[in-house]
LUMVONU-330757 format. One record per residue (C-alpha): chain; x, y, z. Coordinates in nm, 3 decimals. Layout:
// LUMVONU-330757
<rec><chaine>A</chaine><u>X</u><v>Y</v><w>Z</w></rec>
...
// end
This chain:
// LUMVONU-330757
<rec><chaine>A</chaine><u>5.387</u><v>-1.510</v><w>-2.508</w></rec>
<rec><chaine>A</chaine><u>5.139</u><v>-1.814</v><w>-2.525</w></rec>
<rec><chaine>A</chaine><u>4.898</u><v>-1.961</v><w>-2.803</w></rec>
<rec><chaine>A</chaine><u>4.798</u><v>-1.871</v><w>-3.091</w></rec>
<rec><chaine>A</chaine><u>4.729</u><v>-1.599</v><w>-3.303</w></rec>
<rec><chaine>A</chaine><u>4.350</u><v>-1.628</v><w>-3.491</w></rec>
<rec><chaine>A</chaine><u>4.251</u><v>-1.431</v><w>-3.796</w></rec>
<rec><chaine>A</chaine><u>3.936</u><v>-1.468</v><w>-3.962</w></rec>
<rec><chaine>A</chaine><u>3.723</u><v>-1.279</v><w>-4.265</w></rec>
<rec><chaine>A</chaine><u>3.499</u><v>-1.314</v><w>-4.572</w></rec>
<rec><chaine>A</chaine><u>3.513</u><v>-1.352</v><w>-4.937</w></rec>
<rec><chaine>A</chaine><u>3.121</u><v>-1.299</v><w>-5.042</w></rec>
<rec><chaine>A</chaine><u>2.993</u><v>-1.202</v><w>-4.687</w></rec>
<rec><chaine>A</chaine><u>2.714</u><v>-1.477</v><w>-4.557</w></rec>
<rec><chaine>A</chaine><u>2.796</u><v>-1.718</v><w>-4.818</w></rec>
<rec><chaine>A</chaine><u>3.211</u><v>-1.755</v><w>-4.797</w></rec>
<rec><chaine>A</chaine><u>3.441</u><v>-1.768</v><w>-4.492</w></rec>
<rec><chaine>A</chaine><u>3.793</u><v>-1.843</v><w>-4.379</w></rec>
<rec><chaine>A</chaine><u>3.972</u><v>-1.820</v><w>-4.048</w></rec>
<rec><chaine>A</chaine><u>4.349</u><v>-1.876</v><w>-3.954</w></rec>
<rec><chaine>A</chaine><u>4.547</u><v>-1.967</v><w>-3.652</w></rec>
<rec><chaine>A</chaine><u>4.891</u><v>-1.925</v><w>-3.639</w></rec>
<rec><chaine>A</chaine><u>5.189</u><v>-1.926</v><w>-3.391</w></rec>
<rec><chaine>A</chaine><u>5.221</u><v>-1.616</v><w>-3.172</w></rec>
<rec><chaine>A</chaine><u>5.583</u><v>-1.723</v><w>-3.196</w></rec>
<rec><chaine>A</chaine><u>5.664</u><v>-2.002</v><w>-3.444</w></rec>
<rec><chaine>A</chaine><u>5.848</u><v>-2.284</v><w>-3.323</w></rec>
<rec><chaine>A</chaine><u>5.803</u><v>-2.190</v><w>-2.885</w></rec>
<rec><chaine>A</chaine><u>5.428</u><v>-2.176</v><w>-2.906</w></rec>
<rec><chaine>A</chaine><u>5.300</u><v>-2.403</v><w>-3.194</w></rec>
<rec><chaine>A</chaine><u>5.462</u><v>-2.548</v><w>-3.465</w></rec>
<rec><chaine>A</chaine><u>5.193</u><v>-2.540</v><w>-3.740</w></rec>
<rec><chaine>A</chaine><u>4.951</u><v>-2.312</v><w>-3.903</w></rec>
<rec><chaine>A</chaine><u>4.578</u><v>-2.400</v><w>-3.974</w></rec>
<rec><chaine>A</chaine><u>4.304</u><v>-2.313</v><w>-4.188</w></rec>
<rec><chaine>A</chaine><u>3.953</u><v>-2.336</v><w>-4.207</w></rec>
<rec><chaine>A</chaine><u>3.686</u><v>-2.212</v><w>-4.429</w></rec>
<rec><chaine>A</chaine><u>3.299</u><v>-2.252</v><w>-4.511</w></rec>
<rec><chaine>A</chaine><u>3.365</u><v>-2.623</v><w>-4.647</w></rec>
<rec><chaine>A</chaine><u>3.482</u><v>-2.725</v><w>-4.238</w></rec>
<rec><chaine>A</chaine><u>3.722</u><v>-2.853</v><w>-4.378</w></rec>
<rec><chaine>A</chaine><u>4.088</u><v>-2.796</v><w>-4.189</w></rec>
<rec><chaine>A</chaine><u>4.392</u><v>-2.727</v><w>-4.383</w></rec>
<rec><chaine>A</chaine><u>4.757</u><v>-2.746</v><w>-4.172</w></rec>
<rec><chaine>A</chaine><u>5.122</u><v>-2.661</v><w>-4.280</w></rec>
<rec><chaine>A</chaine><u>5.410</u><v>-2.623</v><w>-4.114</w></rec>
<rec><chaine>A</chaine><u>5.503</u><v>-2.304</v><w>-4.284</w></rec>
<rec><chaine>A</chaine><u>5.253</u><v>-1.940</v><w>-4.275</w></rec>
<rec><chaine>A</chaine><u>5.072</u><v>-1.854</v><w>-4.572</w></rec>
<rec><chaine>A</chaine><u>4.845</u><v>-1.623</v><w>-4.681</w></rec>
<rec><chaine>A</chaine><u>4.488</u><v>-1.662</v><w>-4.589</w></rec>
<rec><chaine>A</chaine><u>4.254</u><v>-1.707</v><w>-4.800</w></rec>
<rec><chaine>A</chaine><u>4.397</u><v>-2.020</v><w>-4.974</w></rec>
<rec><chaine>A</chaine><u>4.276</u><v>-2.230</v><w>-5.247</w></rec>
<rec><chaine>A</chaine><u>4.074</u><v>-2.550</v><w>-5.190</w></rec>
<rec><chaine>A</chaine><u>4.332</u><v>-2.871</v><w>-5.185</w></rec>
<rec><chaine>A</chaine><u>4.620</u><v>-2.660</v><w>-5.162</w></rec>
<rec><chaine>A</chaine><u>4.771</u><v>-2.750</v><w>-4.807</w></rec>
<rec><chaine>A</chaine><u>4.755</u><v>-3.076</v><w>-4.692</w></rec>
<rec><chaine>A</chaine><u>4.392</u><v>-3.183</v><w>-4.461</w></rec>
<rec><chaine>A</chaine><u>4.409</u><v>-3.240</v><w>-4.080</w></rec>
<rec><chaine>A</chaine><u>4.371</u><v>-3.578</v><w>-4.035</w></rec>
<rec><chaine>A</chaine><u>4.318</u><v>-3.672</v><w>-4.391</w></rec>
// end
């Protein structure tokens, strides 16, 4: 197994999105999980969570 696994969807379709990557197998193939949504902004943690997530509740890539 290689990569990642990438999820995506909408909240209010053509207004709101999100989209996830995560490990195919934590801790061989990546070591983080990221997060993205209709702001650009990217969200990282170390641990999964459940997609979508609140604004300023995971910490920002490079921020």
């Amino acid at each position: 197994m290689q990569g990642y696994f990438f999820e995506m969807g909408t909240r209010n379709p053509g207004i709101t999105y999100w989209a996830k990557a995560s490990p195919v197998e934590p801790g061989v193939t990546g070591h983080r999980y990221f997060y993205i949504d209709q702001t650009a902004t990217i969200y990282f943690s170390r641990e999964d969570f459940v997609a979508p997530v609140a604004s300023g509740s995971l910490p920002v890539l490079g921020g």
